[in-house]
N, C-alpha and C positions, 0 to 999 in steps of 0.2 A: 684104205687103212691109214694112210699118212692125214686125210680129212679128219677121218675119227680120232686121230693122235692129238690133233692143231684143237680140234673141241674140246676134250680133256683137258688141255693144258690150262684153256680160256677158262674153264671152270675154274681151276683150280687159283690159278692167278686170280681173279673175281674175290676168290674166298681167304686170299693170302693179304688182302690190300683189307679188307672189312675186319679181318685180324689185329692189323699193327697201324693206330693212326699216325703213325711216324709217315706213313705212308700215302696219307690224305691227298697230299700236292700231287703225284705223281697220277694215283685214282683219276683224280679232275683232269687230268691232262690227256689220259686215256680216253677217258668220257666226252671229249672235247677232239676227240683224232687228232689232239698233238703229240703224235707216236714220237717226233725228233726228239720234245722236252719229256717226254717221259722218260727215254734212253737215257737224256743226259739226268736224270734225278734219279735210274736205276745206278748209272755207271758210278757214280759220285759216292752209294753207300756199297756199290758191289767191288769195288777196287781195297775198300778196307776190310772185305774178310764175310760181308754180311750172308750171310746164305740167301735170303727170301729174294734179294735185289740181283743177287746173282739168278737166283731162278725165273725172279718175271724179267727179267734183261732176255735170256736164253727163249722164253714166252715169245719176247717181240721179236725175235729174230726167229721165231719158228710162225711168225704167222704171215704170208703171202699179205694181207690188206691193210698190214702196216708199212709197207713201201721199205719195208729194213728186212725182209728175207735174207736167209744166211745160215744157213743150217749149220756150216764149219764152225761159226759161233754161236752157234747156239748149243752144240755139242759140248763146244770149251766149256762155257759158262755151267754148262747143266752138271759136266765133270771137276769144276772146280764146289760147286753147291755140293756135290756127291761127298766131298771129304766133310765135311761137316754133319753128314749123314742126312741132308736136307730129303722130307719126306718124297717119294718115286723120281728123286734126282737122277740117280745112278740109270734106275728103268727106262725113262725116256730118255737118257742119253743112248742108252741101247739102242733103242727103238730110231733113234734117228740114225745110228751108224750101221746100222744092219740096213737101209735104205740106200748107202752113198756106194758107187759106183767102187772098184778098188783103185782107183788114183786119186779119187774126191777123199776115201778113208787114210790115202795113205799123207793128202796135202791137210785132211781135218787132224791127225796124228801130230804133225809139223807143226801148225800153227795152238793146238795145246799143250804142246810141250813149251814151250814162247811162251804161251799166257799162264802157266803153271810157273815158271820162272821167277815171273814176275809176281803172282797175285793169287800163289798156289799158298796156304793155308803155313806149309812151313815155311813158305817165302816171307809173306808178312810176319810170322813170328820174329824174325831174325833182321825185317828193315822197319817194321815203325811199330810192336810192338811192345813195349816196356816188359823186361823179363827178369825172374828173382834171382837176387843175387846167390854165390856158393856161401851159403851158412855155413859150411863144414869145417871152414875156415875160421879162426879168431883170431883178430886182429888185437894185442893187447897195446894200448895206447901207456907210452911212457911218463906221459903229463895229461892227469885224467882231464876230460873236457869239464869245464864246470857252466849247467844252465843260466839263463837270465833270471831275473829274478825281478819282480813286478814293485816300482814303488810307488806309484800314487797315476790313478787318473786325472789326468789335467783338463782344464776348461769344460769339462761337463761333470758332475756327480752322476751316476746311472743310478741308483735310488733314489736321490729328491727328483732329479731330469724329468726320468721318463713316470715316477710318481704322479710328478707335477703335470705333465702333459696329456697323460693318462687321465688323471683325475678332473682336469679343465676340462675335457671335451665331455668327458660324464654329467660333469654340473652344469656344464652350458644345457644337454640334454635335460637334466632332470629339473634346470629353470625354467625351461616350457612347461615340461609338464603340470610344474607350480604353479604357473601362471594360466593355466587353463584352469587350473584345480577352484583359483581364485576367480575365475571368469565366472566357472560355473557357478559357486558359490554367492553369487550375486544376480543370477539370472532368479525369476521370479514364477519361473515355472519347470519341469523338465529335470530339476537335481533329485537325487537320488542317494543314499547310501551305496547302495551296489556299485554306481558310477565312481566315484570316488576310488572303490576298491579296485575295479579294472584299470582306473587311473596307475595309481600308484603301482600298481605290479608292473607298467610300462618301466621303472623307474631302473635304470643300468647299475650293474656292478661293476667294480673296474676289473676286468680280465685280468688272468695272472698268468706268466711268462717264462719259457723256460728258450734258452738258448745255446747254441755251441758255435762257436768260434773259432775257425785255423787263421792262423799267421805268420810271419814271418817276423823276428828282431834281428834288425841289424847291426854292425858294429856301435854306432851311437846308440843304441838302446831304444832306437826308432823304430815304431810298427811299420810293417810294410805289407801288404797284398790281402788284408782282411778278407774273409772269407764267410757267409752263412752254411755252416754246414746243418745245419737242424735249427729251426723255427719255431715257436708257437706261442701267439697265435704268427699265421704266416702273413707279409706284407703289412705289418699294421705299425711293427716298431723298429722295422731294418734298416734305418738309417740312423737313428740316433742311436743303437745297439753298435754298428760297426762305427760311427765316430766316437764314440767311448773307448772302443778298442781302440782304434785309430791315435787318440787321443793320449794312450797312456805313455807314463816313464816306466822306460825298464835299464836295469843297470844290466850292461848286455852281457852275452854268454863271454867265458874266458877261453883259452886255449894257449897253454905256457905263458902264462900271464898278459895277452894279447887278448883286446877283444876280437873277436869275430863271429859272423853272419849264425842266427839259430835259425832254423826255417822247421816249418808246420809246427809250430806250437799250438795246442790249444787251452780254449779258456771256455770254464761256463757258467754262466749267469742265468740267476733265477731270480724272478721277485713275487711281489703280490702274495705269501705267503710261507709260511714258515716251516709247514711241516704238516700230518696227515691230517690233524684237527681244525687248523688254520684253514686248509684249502677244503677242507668236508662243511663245513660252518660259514665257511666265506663265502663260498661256491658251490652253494647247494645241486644249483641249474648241472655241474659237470657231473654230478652222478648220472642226473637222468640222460643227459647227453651220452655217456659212456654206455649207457642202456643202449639208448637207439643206434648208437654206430654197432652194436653186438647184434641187435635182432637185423637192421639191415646191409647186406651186403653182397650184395646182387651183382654190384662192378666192381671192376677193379678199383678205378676210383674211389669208391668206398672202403674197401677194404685196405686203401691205401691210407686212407684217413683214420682208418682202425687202429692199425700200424703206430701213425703219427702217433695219436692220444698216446697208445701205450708206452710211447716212447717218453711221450712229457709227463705224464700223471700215474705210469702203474704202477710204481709205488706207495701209491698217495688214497685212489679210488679204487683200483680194480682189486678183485679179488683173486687167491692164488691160483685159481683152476683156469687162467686164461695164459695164453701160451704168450711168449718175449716177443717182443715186437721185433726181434730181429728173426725170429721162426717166420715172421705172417712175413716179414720184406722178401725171406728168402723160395718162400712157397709162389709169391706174384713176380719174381725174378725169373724163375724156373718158367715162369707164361710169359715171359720176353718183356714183361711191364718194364719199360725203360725210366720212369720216376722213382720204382723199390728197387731197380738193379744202382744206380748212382747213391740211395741212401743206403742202400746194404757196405758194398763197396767202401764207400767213404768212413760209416761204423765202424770196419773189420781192419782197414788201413789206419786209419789215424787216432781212433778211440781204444781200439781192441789190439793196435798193435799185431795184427795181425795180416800182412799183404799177401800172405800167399792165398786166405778166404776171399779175399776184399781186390785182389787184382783182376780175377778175370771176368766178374759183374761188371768192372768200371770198363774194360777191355769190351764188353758187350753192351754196354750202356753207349757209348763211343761208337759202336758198330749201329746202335741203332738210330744216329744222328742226334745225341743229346750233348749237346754244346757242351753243356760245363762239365759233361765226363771229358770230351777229347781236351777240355783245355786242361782239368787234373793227371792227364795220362803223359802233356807236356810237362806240368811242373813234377810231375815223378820222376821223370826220366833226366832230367834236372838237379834237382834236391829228392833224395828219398828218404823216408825218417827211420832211422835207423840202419838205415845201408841196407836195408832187405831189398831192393831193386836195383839192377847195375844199372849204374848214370848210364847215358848217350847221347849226345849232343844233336844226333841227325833225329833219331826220334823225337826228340823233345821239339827239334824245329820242326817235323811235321806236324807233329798233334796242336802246337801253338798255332801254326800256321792253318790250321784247319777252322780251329773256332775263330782267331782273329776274323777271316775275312766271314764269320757270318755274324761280326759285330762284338767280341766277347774283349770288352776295354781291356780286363789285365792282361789278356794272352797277349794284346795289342802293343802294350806296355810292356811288356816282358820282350818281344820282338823287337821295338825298338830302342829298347836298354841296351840288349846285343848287338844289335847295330852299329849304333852310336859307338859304344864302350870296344868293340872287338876287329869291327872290320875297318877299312880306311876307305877315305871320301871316294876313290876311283872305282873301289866295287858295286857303290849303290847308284842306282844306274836310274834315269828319270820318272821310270814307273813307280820304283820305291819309293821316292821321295814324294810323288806325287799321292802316292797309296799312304804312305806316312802323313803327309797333311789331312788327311781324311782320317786317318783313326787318330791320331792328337786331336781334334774337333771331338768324337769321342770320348777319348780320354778325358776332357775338360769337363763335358757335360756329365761324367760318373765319377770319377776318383774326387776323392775327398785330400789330395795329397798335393796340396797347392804348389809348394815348391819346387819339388822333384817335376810337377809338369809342367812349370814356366822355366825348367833347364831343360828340358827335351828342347821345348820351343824355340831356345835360343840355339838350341845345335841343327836342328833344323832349316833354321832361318840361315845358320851359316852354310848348308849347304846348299841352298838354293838361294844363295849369290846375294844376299844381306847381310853383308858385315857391320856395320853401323849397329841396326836393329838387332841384329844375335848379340852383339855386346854388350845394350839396354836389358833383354830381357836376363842378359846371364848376369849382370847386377845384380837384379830385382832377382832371381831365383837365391844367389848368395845371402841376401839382405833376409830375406826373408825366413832362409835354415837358418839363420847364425841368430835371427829369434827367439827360434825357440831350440839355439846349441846344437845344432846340427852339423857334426864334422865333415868336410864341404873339400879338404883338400883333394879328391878324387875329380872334383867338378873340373873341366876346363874346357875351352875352346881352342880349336887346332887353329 
């Protein structure tokens, strides 16, 4: 019986892993009988709440030929997946305790009450999961807050900019094509009319662009922590998009006549067209485009791209009989797709003002190992917009701390701003600092935010016993805010 249990189970894990490619790494490592590294790639998403990793975790611990037998755990793990209602969780947990001797059930009893403690569903609710704040409550402020207010982009125009860069790469393309045109046009045999015409249909349009943007304005009216939250087209204009944001003057938010810190603003930028006729006439190609993402949609992937469009254009091409693209994100969320549960999410939280639809997508997007959810579930638990999330400082340092160490620059940033700014030199101990010069290498290579990172460097430098050299770089970080009026008096070195 317990053979035929351990076979079902391997089925079943087999069909859970081909499910969720969040999962890929762990698949190969199974595939490869390295049962240790699999454990440790289950453990890592089964401690945050995930069901499936808690269930093939309990998998490797029910199967004798992975050298990790453990039936006591694997009971836990199967009854911790159980609260989440993970499909014949609860079952095989049965099935494994109706087997154990009554001292084995009474020692497997003990040790999942421990692991329930700890990593029991309303445990993590209450230690690293961001929870809504009491609405019920109204706070009425004496001296209303007054927002920031945008004056001008600096150092880049975002209509001629990215027009300009846009349009140059198009013309560089379509001077080949001209220059073939002319080639041909000179050969003395082999032109054609029709050639000509296939010619020129090569000939590019400049794409048109819709964009969303979260940020942060702080007391100087400085952007801080730019963010893509919606793209299109995707990767093609994300750097000169957020150093525009980057880039701008804001006359920063008030609060009883004092500036202070606004955090998750957003901003959205659209170009390439003007409105339904502009982009139907301009961009013909997106109607038929919007065609084909309708007839096909086979994957998620696709239907994820469905999604996207409608989110940039359905206003524009689609017509009314096609459902909001926030319906299709939430129908592929509800299938564990971890790219529509972080777009939905982020929607319903920072667009729709809405965190109690938009928290627990991000809350499962994070469970499913997607970086930039766990680093958003830090900066919530941090800054929430509109007070609908109660702050908490220990969550906010798990979820940063989670995406930092698998590379994510701002969480990275944001950890050692706190650092720096809050604890004193005797707590940060040689790992940090050593861990810290490795994500400042980082930092370098993504932020756009020259100064504030050549002041980390020099705080840095002083704790790791360069005094001379922290005082060089913390010049040059002063020199270089007071540029472009950046109030600096917070800056110092201990």
């Amino acid at each position: 019986m317990y053979k035929g249990y351990l076979l079902l189970l391997t089925i079943l894990l087999s069909f859970s892993f081909s499910a969720n490619a969040n999962f890929n790494e762990a698949n190969k490592a199974l595939n490869e009988k390295d049962f240790e590294h699999a454990k440790m790639l289950f453990l890592q998403k089964a401690v945050m709440g995930n069901a499936q990793a808690q269930f093939n975790l309990a998998a490797l611990y029910s199967d004798p030929q992975s050298g990790l037998a453990n039936p006591k755990a694997a009971f836990a793990w199967l009854f911790l997946a159980s609260e989440y209602q993970y499909p014949k969780a609860e079952a095989f947990a049965a099935n494994i305790f109706n087997q154990l001797s009554p001292t084995e059930q009474k020692q497997t009893k003990t040790y999942t009450e421990k692991l329930v403690q700890r990593y029991g569903k309303q445990a993590l609710e209450q230690s690293i999961y961001p929870t809504l704040a009491d609405t019920s409550v109204q706070v009425v402020a004496t001296h209303p807050f007054k927002p920031a207010k945008l004056i001008q982009h600096t150092n880049l125009d975002l209509n001629d900019e990215v027009q300009f860069k846009r349009q140059r790469r198009v013309a560089e393309h379509n001077n080949a094509i001209d220059r073939q045109h002319e080639r041909m046009q000179n050969m003395l045999t082999g032109y054609r009319v029709g050639s000509e015409d296939n010619l020129f249909k090569l000939r590019k349009q400049p794409e048109p662009g819709y964009f969303v943007i979260k940020h942060d304005i702080d007391e100087n009216g400085r952007v801080r922590s730019p963010e893509l939250l919606f793209a299109w087209p995707e990767a093609v204009y994300d750097e000169i998009i957020l150093k525009t944001i980057q880039d701008s003057i804001y006359e920063p938010a008030m609060n009883k006549k004092t500036p202070v810190n606004q955090h998750n603003v957003i901003s959205y930028l659209r170009f390439g067209y003007h409105g339904k006729s502009s982009l139907q006439m301009g961009f013909p190609s997106y109607v038929e485009h919007f065609k084909s993402l309708t007839r096909n949609q086979t994957t998620f992937s696709q239907q994820y791209q469905y999604a996207q469009f409608l989110r940039a254009f359905g206003d524009y091409v689609v017509p009314k009989n096609h459902p909001h693209f926030s319906d299709v994100l939430l129908n592929l969320s509800q299938k564990a797709y971890a790219p529509a549960q972080l777009a939905l999410a982020q929607y319903q939280i920072y667009e729709n003002n809405n965190a109690a639809a938009g928290l627990p997508w991000l809350i499962a997007a994070a469970k499913n190992g997607n970086i930039t959810a766990q680093y958003q579930l830090g900066k919530l638990a941090l800054n929430s917009p509109n007070q609908q999330i109660t702050p908490d400082l220990n969550k906010a340092s798990y979820w940063l701390s989670q995406a930092a160490e698998h590379g994510h620059y701002q969480a990275q940033e944001n950890l050692l701003e706190f650092a720096f700014t809050h604890l004193e030199p005797t707590d940060l101990d040689p790992v940090f600092i050593s861990t810290a010069d490795t994500w400042l290498q980082n930092i370098i290579q993504n932020s756009q935010d020259s100064a504030y990172t050549v002041y980390l460097q020099a705080k840095l430098m002083q704790l790791q016993g360069y005094p001379s050299k922290a005082k060089r770089y913390f010049n040059e970080a002063i020199k270089q805010a007071k540029a472009v009026n950046w109030a600096v008096e917070n800056w110092k070195l201990d």
